[in-house]
C-alpha positions, 0 to 999 in steps of 0.5 A: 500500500502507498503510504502517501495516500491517506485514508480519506484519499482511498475513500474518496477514489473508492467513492468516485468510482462506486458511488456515494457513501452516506459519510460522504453526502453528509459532509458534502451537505454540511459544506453546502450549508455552511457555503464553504465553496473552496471545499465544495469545489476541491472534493467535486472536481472530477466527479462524474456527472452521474455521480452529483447527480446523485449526490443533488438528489440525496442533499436537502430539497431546501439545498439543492438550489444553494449547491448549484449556485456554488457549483455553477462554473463546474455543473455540466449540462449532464448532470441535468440528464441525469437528473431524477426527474421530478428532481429535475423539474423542481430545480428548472421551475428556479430557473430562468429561461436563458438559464435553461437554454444555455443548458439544453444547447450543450445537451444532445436533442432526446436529453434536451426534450426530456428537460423540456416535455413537462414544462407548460407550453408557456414556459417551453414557448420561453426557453425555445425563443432563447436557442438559435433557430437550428436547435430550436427547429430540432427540439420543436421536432422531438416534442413533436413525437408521441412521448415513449416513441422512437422520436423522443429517443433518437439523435439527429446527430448521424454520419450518412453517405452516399452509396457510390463513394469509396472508403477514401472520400468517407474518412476524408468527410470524417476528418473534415466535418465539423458536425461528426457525432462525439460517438457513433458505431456505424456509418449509414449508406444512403440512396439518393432519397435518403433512404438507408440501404445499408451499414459499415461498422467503423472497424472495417471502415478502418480496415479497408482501403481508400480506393474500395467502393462503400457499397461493397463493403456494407451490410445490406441487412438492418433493422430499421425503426419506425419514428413512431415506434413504442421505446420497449419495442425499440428495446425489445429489438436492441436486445433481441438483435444484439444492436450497437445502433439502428437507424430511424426513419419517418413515414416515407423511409427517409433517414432522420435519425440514429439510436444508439445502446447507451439510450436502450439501456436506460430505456429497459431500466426505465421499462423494468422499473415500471413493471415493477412499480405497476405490480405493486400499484405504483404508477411511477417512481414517486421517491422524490415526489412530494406528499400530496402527489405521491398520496394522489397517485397511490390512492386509486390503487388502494381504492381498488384494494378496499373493493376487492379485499370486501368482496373476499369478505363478502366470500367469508360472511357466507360461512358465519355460522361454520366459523362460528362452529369451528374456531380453529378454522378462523386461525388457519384461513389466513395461511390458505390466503397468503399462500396462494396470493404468493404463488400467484405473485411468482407466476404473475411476476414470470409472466408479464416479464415473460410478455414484455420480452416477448418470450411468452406468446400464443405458440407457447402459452399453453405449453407454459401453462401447464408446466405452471400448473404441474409447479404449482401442483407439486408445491401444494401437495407439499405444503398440503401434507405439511399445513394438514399435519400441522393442523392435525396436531395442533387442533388434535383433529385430522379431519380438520388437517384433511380440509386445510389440505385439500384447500392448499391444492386447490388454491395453489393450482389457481393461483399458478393458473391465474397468474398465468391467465389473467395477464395473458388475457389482458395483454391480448385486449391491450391492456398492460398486464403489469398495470391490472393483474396483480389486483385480479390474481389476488382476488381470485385467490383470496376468494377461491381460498376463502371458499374453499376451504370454509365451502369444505369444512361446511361440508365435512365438518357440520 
């Protein structure tokens, strides 16, 4: 070990390259407070954008405006792209007009229009004015696509030539534009519409000689994408495809812009994330929301939830009198429910994983489904003969055991069989399945569960 590098040396590198330490964002908050500006500086000065970014959204909201103040002369127009985005929009709300412009003029077109698109027309109106007529006419042109298309996530920054060029004239129009894209994988042959009709990746760009013909040496095979095209069917052919990069192209197949893997991978991200959010109820990220909104968008959700979760009270007020009879069955519902909602969860989560990436379609479904039903067969046996032994002793009943495990099986083989179902039907009538199933999946089992097993005790037991 270096002994001439200290130890608060080694944390701030292992910081920089990692991430933030909850030491180092407090003593980064204590300086803003403080407005010690030479510290601020010398501790921030090669840090990623990405990195103050995520140190702006952990500090203080009160702080956040005092930091970019101090830090004005060293903020990057990245760190705004980086940026959460209700964090983002807190901080452009304190800004004027030319602030904002003066930072989305340093920002490619996509990560510009994503500062702008949840700003008012009014104040959008304002910061156009401010850009030049060249940037302004780019970014009226990425607000004008459908948000979560194509559109919003191309750049417009391409390298394009024409198909009877060689080699020679391609990297001498390389070396002399002064509008070359900071990183691009691929050049695009163009017809004389502007139509692409073929690719060169740049390592046999290099490779070939000056006086080799471009149409030679393209491949004529890519996959074009449509200006309209939804951003998780972009990503599903990024991923599908092993893509660096794809055009785009409008209505008429003309070439208009490129996307590249950097912006697929915060799309999946974003697509995964929402998922998820959606199974619990969520309709987006609201960790840096405030109050009333995150209340707001969490309420209907929950509201959906009170319906549903009387409607399996409604099931259960059916066999008063046979819970009136039999305490012990009041004491063991509980386990059938919870049981088969988490089976349904697990093969709920699979599935609408499973049709976002395209791997379960109408070919495979029922194949699946009864792989789901066998899973869910083998697991309530198991758990059947467990919960049954279980209840036997603990109520000294074995009929009472036999009950609970005949309820086990029967609740687990639909909850596999819901989970599965339910979001496959709702994807065929166009509804995201990550949206409505979880609410539907755990109705039905805690119902089906509920009737179950009082339906069976009623029967056997009275």
């Amino acid at each position: 070990m270096n002994a001439s590098n200290s130890p608060d040396d080694s944390n701030e590198e292992e910081i920089i390259q990692y991430g933030l330490s909850d030491e180092v964002v407090q003593e980064l908050q204590d300086a803003v407070e403080a407005g010690d500006a030479d510290f601020l500086h010398a501790k921030l000065d090669d840090w990623h954008s990405a990195d103050i970014a995520d140190l702006i959204e952990q500090l203080k909201p009160k702080l956040r405006s005092t930091f970019l103040d101090i830090m004005a002369d060293k903020i990057e127009p990245d760190v705004y792209s980086d940026l959460d985005e209700n964090v983002r929009d807190d901080l452009v709300e304190d800004m004027e007009p030319a602030e904002i412009a003066a930072v989305i003029t340093e920002l490619e077109v996509d990560d510009a229009v994503d500062v702008l698109e949840d700003m008012e027309e009014e104040e959008q109106q304002e910061v156009l004015k401010e850009l030049s007529a060249e940037d302004r006419a780019a970014v009226e042109e990425g607000l004008s696509f459908e948000e979560d298309s194509a559109g919003r996530l191309m750049q417009r920054d391409l390298i394009a030539v024409p198909e009877y060029w060689n080699i020679g004239q391609t990297i001498d129009f390389l070396r002399d534009t002064d509008d070359l894209p900071n990183e691009f994988y691929e050049i695009f042959v163009v017809d004389p519409r502007h139509h692409p009709i073929g690719t060169i990746p740049l390592n046999r760009a290099m490779r070939s000689k000056r006086d080799v013909a471009v149409r030679d040496i393209m491949d004529t095979e890519q996959k074009l994408i449509p200006v309209d095209m939804d951003q998780e069917e972009v990503a599903y052919l990024f991923q599908q495809y092993s893509l660096a990069s794809a055009a785009v192209v409008n209505a008429n197949g003309m070439l208009i812009g490129v996307i590249t893997v950097d912006d697929i991978v915060d799309v999946i991200s974003e697509e995964a994330e929402e998922d998820l959010l959606l199974l619990a109820g969520v309709s987006e990220d609201d960790l840096f929301e405030n109050v009333l909104s995150t209340a707001r968008t969490r309420f209907p959700w929950l509201l959906i939830n009170l319906f549903t979760a009387t409607a399996a009270s409604v099931a259960i007020s059916m066999f008063d009198a046979t819970m009136e009879a039999i305490i012990a069955l009041a004491v063991l519902m509980p386990i059938v429910a919870s049981l088969g909602g988490n089976a349904g969860t697990q093969t709920l989560t699979v599935a609408v994983r499973a049709l976002a990436t395209k791997e379960l379609t109408a070919a495979n479904m029922w194949r699946i489904l009864g792989k789901e039903m066998i899973v869910a067969a083998l697991n309530g046996s198991f758990f059947a003969v467990m919960i049954g032994l279980i209840a036997w002793g603990w109520f000294g009943d074995p009929i009472i055991g036999l009950v609970i495990a005949a309820a086990m099986v029967t609740n687990i083989l639909v909850a596999g069989t819901a989970g599965m179902l339910v979001p496959v039907t709702l994807d065929k009538l166009n509804i995201d399945p990550a949206v409505a199933s979880s609410v539907f999946v755990t109705t039905t089992t805690d119902i089906i569960g509920f009737v179950a097993f009082l339906g069976l005790a009623t029967i056997v037991l009275l």
